[in-house]
N, C-alpha and C positions, 0 to 999 in steps of 0.2 A: 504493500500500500504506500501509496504515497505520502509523502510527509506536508507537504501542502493541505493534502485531505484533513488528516489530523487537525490541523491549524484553522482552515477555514470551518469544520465542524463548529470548532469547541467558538470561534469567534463569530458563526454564526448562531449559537445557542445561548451567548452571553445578549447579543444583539436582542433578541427575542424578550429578554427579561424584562426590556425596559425602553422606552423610542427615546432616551438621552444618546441611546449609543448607537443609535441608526445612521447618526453621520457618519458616524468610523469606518462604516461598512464600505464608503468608496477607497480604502485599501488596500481590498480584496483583488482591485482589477489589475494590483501589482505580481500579486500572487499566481496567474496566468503567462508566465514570459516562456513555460518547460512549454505550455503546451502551444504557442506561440511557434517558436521553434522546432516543433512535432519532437521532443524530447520526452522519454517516458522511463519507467522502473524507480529506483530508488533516488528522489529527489528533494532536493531546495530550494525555493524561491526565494530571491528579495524582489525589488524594482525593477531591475535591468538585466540580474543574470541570475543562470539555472546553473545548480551544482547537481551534477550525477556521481552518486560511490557505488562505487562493485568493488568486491573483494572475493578472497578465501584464503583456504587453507588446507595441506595436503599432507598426511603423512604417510610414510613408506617406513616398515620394518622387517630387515631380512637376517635370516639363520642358518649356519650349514656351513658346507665349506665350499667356496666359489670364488675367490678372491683370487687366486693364481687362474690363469689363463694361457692359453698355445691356437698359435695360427692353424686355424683350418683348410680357409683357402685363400693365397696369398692374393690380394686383390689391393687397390690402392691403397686402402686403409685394411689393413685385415680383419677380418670375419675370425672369431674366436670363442672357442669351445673350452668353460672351467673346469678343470683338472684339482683332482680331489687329495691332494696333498699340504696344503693351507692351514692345518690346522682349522679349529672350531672360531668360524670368522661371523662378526654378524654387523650391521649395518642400519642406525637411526638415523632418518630425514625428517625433517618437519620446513617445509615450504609453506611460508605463508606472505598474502599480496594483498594492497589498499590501495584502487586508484581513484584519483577525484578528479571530473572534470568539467570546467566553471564556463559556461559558454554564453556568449550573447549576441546582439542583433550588430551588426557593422554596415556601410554604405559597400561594402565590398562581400557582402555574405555571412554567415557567423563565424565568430570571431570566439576561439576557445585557449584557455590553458589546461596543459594534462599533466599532472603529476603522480607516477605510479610508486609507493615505497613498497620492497620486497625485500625478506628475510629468507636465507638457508641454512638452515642450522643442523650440522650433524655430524654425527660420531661415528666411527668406524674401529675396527682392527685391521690389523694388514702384519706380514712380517717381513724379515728381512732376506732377501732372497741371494745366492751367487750368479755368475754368470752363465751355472748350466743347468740351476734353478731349482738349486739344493737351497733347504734353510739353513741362515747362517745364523739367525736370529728370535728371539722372542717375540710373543707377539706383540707390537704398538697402539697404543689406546691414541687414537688422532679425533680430536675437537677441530671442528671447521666452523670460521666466524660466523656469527649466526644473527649479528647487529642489522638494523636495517639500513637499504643504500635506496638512491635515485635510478632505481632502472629504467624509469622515464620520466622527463622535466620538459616538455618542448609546447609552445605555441606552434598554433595554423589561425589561420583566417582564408574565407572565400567559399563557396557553391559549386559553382562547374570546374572553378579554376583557384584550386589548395595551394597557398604557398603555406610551409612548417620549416619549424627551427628552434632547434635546441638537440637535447638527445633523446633517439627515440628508434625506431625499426629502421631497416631498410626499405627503401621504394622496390628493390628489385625482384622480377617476377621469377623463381625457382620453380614454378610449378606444371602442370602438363608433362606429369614425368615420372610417374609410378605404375609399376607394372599390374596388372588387373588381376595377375593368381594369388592364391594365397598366401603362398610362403617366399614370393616376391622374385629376385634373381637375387644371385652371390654380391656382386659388384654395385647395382645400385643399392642394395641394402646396407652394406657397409661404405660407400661413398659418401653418404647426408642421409641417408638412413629411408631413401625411397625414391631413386631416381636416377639422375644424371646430372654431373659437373660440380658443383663443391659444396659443404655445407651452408645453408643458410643463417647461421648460426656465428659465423665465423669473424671476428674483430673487426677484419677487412671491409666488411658493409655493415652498415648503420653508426650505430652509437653518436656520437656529435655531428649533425647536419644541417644542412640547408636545402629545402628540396622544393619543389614544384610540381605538380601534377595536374591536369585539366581533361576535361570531356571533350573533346574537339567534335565527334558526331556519336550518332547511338549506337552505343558498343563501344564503343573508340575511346581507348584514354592515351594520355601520352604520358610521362614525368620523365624529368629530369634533377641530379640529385649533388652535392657535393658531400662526401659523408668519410666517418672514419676520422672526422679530424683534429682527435683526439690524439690519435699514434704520433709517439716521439722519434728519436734515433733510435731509441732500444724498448721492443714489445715483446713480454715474454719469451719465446725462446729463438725467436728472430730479429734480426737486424735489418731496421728499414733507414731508408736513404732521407724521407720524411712523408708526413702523416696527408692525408687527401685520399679519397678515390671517386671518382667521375663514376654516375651510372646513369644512364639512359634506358629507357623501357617504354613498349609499345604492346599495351592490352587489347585486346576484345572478348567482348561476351555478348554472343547472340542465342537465338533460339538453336539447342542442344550443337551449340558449339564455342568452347573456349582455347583459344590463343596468344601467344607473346611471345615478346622477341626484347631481351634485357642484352645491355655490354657494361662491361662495366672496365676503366681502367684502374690500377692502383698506383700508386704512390705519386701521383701527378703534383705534389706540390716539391718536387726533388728537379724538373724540369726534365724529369729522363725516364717514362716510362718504360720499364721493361716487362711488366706485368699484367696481362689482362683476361677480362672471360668476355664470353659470347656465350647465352645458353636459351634456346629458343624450343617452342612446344605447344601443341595441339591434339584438342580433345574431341571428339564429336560423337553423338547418340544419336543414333535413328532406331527406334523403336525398339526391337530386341536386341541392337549389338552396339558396341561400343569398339571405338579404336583410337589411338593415344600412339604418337609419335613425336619424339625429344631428341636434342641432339646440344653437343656442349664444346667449347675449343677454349683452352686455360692455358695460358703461359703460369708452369706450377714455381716458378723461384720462389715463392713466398708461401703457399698455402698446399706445397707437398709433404708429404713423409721423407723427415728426412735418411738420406742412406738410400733410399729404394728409388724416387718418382722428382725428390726436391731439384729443379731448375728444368724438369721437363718439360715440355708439350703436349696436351693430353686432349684426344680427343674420342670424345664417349658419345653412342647412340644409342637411345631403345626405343624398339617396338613392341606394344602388346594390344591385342584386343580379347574380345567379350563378349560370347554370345548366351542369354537368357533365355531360356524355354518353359513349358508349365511345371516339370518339375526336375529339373537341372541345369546349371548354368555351366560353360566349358569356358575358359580363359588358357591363352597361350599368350610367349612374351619371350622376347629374346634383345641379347642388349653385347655390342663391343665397343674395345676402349681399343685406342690406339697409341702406345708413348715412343715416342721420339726426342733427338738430344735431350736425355737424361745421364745421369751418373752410369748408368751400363748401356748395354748395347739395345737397339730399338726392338720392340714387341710389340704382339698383339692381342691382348685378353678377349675371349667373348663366352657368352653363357645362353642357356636355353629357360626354360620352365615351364609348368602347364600345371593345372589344377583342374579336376571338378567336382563342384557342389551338387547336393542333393538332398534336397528336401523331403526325409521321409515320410515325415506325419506334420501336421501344424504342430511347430514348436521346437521340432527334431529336424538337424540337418547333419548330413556328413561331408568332409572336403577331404579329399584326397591329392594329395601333390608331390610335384617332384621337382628337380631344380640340378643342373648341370655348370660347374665352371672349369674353363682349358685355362691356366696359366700359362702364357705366352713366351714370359720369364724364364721359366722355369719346366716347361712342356710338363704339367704334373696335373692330373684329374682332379673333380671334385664331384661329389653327386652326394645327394640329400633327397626320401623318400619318406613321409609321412602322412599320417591320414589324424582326422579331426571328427569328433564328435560334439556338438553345441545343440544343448537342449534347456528350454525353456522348461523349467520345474513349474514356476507361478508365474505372475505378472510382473514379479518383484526378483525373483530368484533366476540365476540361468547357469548352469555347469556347462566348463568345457573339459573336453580328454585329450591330449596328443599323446604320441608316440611315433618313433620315428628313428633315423638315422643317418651318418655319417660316412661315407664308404669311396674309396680313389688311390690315389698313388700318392695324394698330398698326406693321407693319414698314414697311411703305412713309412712314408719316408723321413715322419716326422720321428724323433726319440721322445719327445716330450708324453708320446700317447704309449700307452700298453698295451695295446691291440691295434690291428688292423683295420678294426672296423669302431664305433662308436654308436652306440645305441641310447636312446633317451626316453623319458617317458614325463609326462607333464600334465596335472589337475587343477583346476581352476573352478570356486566359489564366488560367483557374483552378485552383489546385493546390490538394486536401485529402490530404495522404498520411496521414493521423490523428492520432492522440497531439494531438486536439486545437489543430494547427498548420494554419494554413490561409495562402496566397499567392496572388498574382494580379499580370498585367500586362496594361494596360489602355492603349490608343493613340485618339483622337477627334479629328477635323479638321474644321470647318467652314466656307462658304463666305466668311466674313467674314477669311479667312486666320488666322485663329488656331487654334492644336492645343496637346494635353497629350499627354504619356507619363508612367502615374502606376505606379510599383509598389508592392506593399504584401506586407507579412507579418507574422501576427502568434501568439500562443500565449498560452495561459490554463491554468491550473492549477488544478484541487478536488480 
């Protein structure tokens, strides 16, 4: 409910008591600026401007031993399976997020400030490992700062045509670039965690900007951004020349079809760029089928792995579609990387996948899938084969089952593992009673003896 409500209730039942107070009542039309500006959920009025707060809060707690990990399949970032030698590790998060955002009417459009404050607070163990990944140590009790910071402080003003400023996300479009089966592909899943070309996440875009964005016709946006320009000479575990990166981005969104086309360069305030992306993507649905093709070209100096990909050229495609029927759905998808002048000699990764759904009864479904990677690198297999049960208990309740496996010339070549092959199995307790609040308990064991018990719960507020 809104907080306005509140206020004009109780001011208008005071009003009522007595006609001394009937003047006051033209105050009220101050009270009207949220809905003025079509703003709704958790609100404030004064005269001029509407405050909207959302928040939450999330907590994560896990058990077991999973803390050590070995590459599965060596991919740009690697894809890794925990190995149960760890010792008894466990793992407290508590994420919690307040943003407010204060908006009003401007001769240019409305005119807003947004400030998000966010806390991570959490505890872990971990030990001390050597180089071939013996323990060499006890286990360490690590506290991580849990104070709250500015993860976003930035004004906009305008309608069809946004100019923002301060720190805040990135303009650029990452998206149109997740594979349609279930258990995804090797390489984009470990790449940004659902695609092609680099995480979205990554220092290099957003944080301190200046940006613009406009509706130029229907469907059609354009932005342009200058961001990042926070980074000094020395970021974390990289050395930059200085801080800037330029990105430009070209959206649409029509009837079941969405596209873009983002570049972006980095370090442009150094006068010498040598680093940039390109990553561009398209979705389209026409009635039963779906198809999605992405493609990405990254000068990686900055934002590779180092030792494997750092100063390469990378260039990543996928395809996948989707077809839906009355009671199965089939999805295939296939994605390659290409690196060139990097620290070794040039390669070519690429991968397969396929899944299908099936809907047994209302309520009950099974997914079955599989997923293929060739390291280019390293000429070494990789294949992954499991099946999924997800059944709706109540309205509120829904269990899911995996079980599955690991199997190729990367697992066998590896020492890290004790067998050949890698077997896993995984249950999952999901609770949404609503209001918003969602919970889950989640148990996974796999053949390398290592397992987690992770529970989570969390709620959100608008």
């Amino acid at each position: 409910m809104k907080l306005k409500s509140l206020l004009l209730g109780s001011i208008a039942a005071a009003g009522l008591s007595t006609a001394g107070y009937a003047a006051d009542l033209g105050v009220l039309t101050s009270l009207d600026v949220c809905d003025s500006l079509g703003i709704s959920g958790l609100t404030i009025s004064s005269s001029d401007n509407c405050l909207v707060i959302t928040g939450g809060v999330s907590y994560e707690f896990g058990y077991g031993e999973f803390r050590q990990e070995a590459v599965v399949a060596d991919t740009i970032d690697p894809r890794k399976v925990a190995i149960g030698d760890s010792g008894e590790d466990w793992d407290s998060r508590v994420i919690s997020w307040l943003k407010a955002v204060g908006s009003s009417s401007s001769d240019f459009g409305r005119a807003s400030a947004t400030i998000t404050l966010k806390s991570d607070y959490r505890y872990r163990t971990t030990q001390v490992f050597d180089a071939a990944g013996a323990v060499i140590g006890d286990d360490q009790f690590l506290p991580e700062d849990g104070r709250f910071f500015a993860d976003e402080a930035f004004v906009q003003v305008g309608d069809t045509t946004t100019i923002m400023a301060g720190k805040k996300g990135s303009i650029a479009n990452l998206g149109d670039d997740a594979p349609f089966n279930y258990l995804g592909l090797f390489n984009s899943s470990s790449l940004d965690g659902s695609g092609v070309g680099i995480d979205a996440d990554t220092d290099y875009l957003g944080g301190h900007v200046i940006q613009v964005v406009s509706s130029v016709a229907d469907g059609i946006s354009v932005g342009v951004g200058f961001e990042a320009l926070q980074l000094g000479p020395e970021f974390g575990s990289y050395t930059t020349d200085a801080p800037g990166t330029l990105v430009g981005v070209v959206s649409y969104a029509g009837e079941g079809v969405t596209a873009h086309l983002t570049a972006a360069a980095f370090e442009i305030l150094s006068g010498d760029v040598e680093s940039f992306l390109i990553h561009a993507g398209a979705t389209g649905t026409f009635d039963a089928f779906k198809v999605r093709a992405a493609v990405s070209y990254f000068n990686d100096s900055l934002i590779g792995v180092a030792g494997k990909h750092l100063g390469a050229d990378v260039l990543n495609a996928l395809v996948s579609g989707e077809a839906t029927f009355d009671l199965f759905t089939i999805a295939l998808s296939g994605e390659i990387q290409n690196v060139t002048d990097g620290p070794a000699a040039d390669f070519t990764d690429y991968g397969v996948g396929g899944s299908v759904g099936v809907g047994i009864t209302e309520g009950v479904s099974i997914n079955l899938g599989a997923r293929y990677f060739q390291d280019g690198q390293t000429d070494l297999e990789t294949y992954q084969v499991a099946a999924q049960v997800v059944a709706a208990v109540t309205e509120t309740i829904k269990v899911t089952g995996e079980i599955g496996g690991y199997f190729g010339e990367a697992i066998e070549a590896n020492p890290a593992f004790s067998d050949d092959n890698i077997y896993y199995g995984a249950a999952e307790l999901g609770w949404t009673p609503g209001g918003s609040f969602t919970s889950s308990l989640r148990g996974e064991v796999n053949s390398e003896d290592a397992y987690k018990v992770t529970f989570k719960a969390a709620k959100e507020f608008k």
